[in-house]
C-alpha positions in Angstrom: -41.2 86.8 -56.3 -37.9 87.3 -55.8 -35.6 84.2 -54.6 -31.8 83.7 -53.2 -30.8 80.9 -55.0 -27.7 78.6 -54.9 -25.8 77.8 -58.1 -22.9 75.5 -57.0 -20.0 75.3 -54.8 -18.2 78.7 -54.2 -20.8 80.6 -56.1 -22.3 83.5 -54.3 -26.2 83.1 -53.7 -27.7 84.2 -57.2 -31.2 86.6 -56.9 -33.9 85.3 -59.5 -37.1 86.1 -60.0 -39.0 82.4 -59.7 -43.1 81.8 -60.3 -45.1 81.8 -56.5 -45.8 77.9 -56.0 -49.3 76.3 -55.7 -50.0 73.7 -53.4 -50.6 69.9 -54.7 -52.5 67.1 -53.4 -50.9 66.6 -49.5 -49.5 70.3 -49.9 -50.2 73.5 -48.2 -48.3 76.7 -49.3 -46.7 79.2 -46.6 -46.3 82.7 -46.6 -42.8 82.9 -44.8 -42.5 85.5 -42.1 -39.3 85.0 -40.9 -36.5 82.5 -42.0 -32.8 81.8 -40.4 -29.5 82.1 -41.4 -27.4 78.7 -40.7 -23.7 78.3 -40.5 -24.3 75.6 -42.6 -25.6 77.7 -45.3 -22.0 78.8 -45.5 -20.7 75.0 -46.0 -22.9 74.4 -48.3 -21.6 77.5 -50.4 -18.1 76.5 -49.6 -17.7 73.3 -49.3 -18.2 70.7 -52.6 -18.8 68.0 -49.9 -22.6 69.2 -49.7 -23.2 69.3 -53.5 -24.8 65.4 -53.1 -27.8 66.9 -51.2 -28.7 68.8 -54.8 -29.0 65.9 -57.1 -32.5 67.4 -58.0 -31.1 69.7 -59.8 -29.9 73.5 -59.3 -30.4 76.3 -59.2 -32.2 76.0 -55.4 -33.6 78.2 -53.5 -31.7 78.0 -49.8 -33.4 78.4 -46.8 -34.3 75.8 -44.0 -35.4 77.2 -40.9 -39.2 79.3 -41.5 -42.1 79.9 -39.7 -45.0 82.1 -41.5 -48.7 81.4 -42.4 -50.8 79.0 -44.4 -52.2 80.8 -47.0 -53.4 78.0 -49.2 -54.7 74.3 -48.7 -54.2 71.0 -50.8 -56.6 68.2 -51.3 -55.9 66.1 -48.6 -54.3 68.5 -46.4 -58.2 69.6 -44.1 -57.0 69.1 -40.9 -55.3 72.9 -41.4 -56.7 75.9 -42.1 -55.3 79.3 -44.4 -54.3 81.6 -41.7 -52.7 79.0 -39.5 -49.3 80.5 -37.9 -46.4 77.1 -38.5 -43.5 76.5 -37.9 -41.4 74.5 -40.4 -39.6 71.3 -39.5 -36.7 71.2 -42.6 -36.8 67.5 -43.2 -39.1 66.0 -45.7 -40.8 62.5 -45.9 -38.5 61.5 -48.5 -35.4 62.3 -46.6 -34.5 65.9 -48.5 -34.7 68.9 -46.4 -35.8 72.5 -47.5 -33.7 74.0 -49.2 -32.1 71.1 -50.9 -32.8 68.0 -52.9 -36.6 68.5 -54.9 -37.3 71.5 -52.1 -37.6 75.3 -52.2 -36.8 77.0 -48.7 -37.6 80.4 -47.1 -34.8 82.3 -48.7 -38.3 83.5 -50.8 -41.1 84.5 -49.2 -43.5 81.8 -50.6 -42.7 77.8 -50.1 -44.7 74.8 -50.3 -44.9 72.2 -47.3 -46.8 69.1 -46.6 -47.9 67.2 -43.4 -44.0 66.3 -42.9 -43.4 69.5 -42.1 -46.0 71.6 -40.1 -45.7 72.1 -36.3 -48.6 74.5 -35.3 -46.9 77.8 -33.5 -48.2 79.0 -30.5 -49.6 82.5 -30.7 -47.3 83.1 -27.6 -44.3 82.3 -29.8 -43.0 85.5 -32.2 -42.5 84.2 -36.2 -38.4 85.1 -34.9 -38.3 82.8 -32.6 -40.8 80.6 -34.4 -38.1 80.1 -37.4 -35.3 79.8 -34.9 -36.7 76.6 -33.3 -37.0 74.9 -36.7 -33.6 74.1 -37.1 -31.1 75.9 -34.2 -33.6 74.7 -31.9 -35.2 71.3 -33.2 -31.6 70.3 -33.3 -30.1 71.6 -30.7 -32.7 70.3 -28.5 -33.1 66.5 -30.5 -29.0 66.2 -29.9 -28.9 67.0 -26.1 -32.2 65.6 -24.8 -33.5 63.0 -27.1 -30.0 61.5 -28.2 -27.8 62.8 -25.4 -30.0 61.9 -22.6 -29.2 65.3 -20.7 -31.2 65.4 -17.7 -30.3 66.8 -14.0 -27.0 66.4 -12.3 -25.0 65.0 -15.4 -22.0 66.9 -16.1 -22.5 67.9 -19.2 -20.2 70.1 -21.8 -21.5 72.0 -24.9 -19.3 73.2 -27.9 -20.1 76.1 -30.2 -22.5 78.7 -28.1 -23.9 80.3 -31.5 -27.3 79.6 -32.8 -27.7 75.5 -32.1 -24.9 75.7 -28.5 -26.6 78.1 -27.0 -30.0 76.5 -27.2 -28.4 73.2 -26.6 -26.4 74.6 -23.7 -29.2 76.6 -22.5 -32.0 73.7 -22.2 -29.4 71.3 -20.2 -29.5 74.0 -18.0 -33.0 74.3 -17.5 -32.9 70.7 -17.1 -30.9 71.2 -14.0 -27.8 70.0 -15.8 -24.1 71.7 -14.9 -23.0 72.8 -17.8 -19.3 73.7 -19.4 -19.2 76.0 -22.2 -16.4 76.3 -24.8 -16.7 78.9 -27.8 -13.6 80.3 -29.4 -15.3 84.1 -29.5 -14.6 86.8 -26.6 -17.9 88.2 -27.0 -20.4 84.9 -26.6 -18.2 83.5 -23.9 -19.8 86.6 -21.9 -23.1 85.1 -22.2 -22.1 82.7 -19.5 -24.5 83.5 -16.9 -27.5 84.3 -19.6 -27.1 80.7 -20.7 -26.6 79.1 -16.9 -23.4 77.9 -17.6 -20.8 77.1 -14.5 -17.7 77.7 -16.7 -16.8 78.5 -20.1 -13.3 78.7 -21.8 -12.1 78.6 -25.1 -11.3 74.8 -25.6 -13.6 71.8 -23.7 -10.4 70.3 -22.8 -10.3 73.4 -20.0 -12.6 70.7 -18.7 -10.7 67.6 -18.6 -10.9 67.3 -14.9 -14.4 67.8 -14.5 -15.2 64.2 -15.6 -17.9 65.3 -18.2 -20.4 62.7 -19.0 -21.7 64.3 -22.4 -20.5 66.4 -24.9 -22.7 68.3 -27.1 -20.3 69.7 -30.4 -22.7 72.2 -32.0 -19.3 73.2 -34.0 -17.8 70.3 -35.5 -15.0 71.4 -37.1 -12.7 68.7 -36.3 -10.5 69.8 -33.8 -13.7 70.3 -31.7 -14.6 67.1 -32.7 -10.8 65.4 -31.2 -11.1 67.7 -28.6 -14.3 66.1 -27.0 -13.1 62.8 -27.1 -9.8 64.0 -25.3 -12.1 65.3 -22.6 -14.9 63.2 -21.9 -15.1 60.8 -18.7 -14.7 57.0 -18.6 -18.2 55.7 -20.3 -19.2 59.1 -21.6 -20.8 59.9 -24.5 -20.0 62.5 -27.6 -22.8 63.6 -29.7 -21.9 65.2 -33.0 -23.9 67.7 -34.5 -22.0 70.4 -36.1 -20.9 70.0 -39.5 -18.5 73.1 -40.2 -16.0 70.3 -41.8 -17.1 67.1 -42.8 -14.0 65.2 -41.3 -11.7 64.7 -38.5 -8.7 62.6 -36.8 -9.1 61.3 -33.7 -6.8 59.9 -31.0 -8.1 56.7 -30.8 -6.7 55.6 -27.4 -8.9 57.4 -25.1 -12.2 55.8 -27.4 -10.9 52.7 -26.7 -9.3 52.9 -23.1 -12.2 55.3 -21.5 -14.9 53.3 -23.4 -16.5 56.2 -25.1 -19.4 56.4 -27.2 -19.7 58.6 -30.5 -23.4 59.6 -31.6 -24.7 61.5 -34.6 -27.3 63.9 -34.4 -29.4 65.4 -37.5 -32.9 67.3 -37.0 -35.2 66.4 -34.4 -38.9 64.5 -34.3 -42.6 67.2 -33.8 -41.8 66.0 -30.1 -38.8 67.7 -29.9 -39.8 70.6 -31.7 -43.1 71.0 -29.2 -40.4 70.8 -26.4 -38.2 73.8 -27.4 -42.0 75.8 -28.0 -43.1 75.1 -24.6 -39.6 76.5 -23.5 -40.3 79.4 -25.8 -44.0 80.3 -24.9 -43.3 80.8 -21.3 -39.8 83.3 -21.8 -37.7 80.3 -20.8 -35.7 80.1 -24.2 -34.8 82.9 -25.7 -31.7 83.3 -27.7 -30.1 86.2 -29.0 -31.5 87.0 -32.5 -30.2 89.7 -35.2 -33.2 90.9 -37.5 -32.5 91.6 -41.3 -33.9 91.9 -44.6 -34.7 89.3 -47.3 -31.7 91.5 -49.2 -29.6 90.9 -45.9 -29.2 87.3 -46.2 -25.8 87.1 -48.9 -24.5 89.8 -46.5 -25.3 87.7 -43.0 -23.8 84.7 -44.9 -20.4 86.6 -45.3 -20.4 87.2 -41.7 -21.2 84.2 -40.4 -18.2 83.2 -42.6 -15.5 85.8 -41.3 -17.0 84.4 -37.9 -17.4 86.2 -34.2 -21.3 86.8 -34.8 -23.5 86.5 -31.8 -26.9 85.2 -32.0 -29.0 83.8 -35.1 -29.4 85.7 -38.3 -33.2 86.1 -38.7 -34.4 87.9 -42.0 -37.8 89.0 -40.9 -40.4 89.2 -44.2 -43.1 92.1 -44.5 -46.0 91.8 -42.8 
């Protein structure tokens, strides 16, 4: 079985051939049909910061947002059946994800996966889409429902439209939320009326008189980061999510003057995940997606690095 492994920082992703994993006691085995491409696969490449999330040991094989089929059972593990469709939530009981720490992900087509991890995937829900909500939209949806409190009539901003924004963005809407917009690329700003959104620009502070109550930044890259606290309203709330740098420097005066609030966000609970299902099963959510091969994924990486891609990198496996 072949398997895109990660060696160390600034290391491309190595191909090895690894043994197909059994499943232990509390363990079922998936046969990945589809499986993301995150912009934080490329911090994790480039940035030494991420290296503590692989004290297990190296090499690992990446991959953290799957959706296939059970195709073999543990002891302990009855309540599900080979030939169930899943979807994979990344984080583990033990506080790893997929992908990192002690755990294989779907950059191979075989992983293992306990109780932790299993959402059952409605057979109205495509294995594209059924990947995509493990991560872009478990997130997205955790940060801007379950810790952001979106609901209708807040005034409500979003940061970063790729993968995790535009979901983010696109279920305040739903919500009945107005929603602001900002993405530094032409070509997703035009998705402004797909996504609901009243305005976009190319910075949130476009938005500084619009009073916004939350901000959602799906980017975090820092500036984004100062940006939203230069922007939101008296009382208001920022909810941090993206991690495309690890740190930033903020102008302390409006945190302290407008009595803002700063929230973290990682991952999302099976509740969260069944929310962005439901939204998928009836046509409600569906993001842009860009299929490619298992041999795509170094290639998607790069591009997702140079920047300007629209949509989610999904590497769809053979049926």
């Amino acid at each position: 079985m072949k398997a895109w492994q990660f060696e160390g920082t600034g290391k491309p992703l190595a191909l090895h051939e690894v043994e197909e994993p059994t499943a232990g006691p509390g363990e079922v085995i998936v046969e990945v049909k589809a499986t993301g491409v995150c912009h934080s696969d490329v911090s994790t490449l480039d940035d030494p910061g991420w290296m503590t999330l692989f004290r297990k040991g190296l090499p690992r094989t990446m991959g953290h947002e799957s959706a296939g089929v059970i195709t073999e059972v543990g002891e302990g593990m009855e309540a599900w059946n080979v030939g169930d469709r899943v979807g994979l939530s990344p984080l583990t009981e033990e506080g790893d994800a997929l992908g990192y720490g002690a755990w294989d992900g779907g950059f191979q087509q075989k992983i293992r996966a306990t109780e932790f991890n299993l959402v059952a995937l409605p057979d109205e829900v495509p294995f594209d889409l059924g990947a995509m909500a493990t991560d872009a939209g478990l997130t997205a949806y955790h940060a801007m429902v379950a810790v952001g409190g979106a609901k209708a009539g807040m005034k409500i901003g979003v940061i970063g439209l790729g993968g995790l924004g535009y979901i983010g963005a696109r279920v305040a809407s739903l919500l009945g939320a107005e929603v602001y917009g900002a993405e530094v690329t032409p070509k997703t700003r035009e998705l402004k009326d797909e996504i609901g959104l009243v305005e976009v620009a190319e910075s949130i502070t476009a938005f500084r008189d619009e009073r916004l109550e939350l901000i959602v930044d799906y980017a975090g890259f820092g500036t984004t980061t100062s940006e939203a606290i230069e922007t939101l309203a008296e009382f208001g709330t920022l909810v941090q999510v993206g991690m495309g740098r690890l740190e930033s420097t903020i102008n302390t005066y409006p945190l302290i003057t407008e009595q803002l609030r700063i929230k973290g966000s990682k991952s999302g609970t099976r509740e969260d995940f069944a929310g962005v299902y439901e939204l998928m099963k009836d046509g409600s959510l569906t993001p842009p997606i860009n299929h490619i091969t298992h041999a795509d994924i170094p290639e998607a990486i790069d591009k997702l690095r140079e920047g300007g891609v629209i949509g989610r990198f999904i590497a769809m496996y053979a049926e």
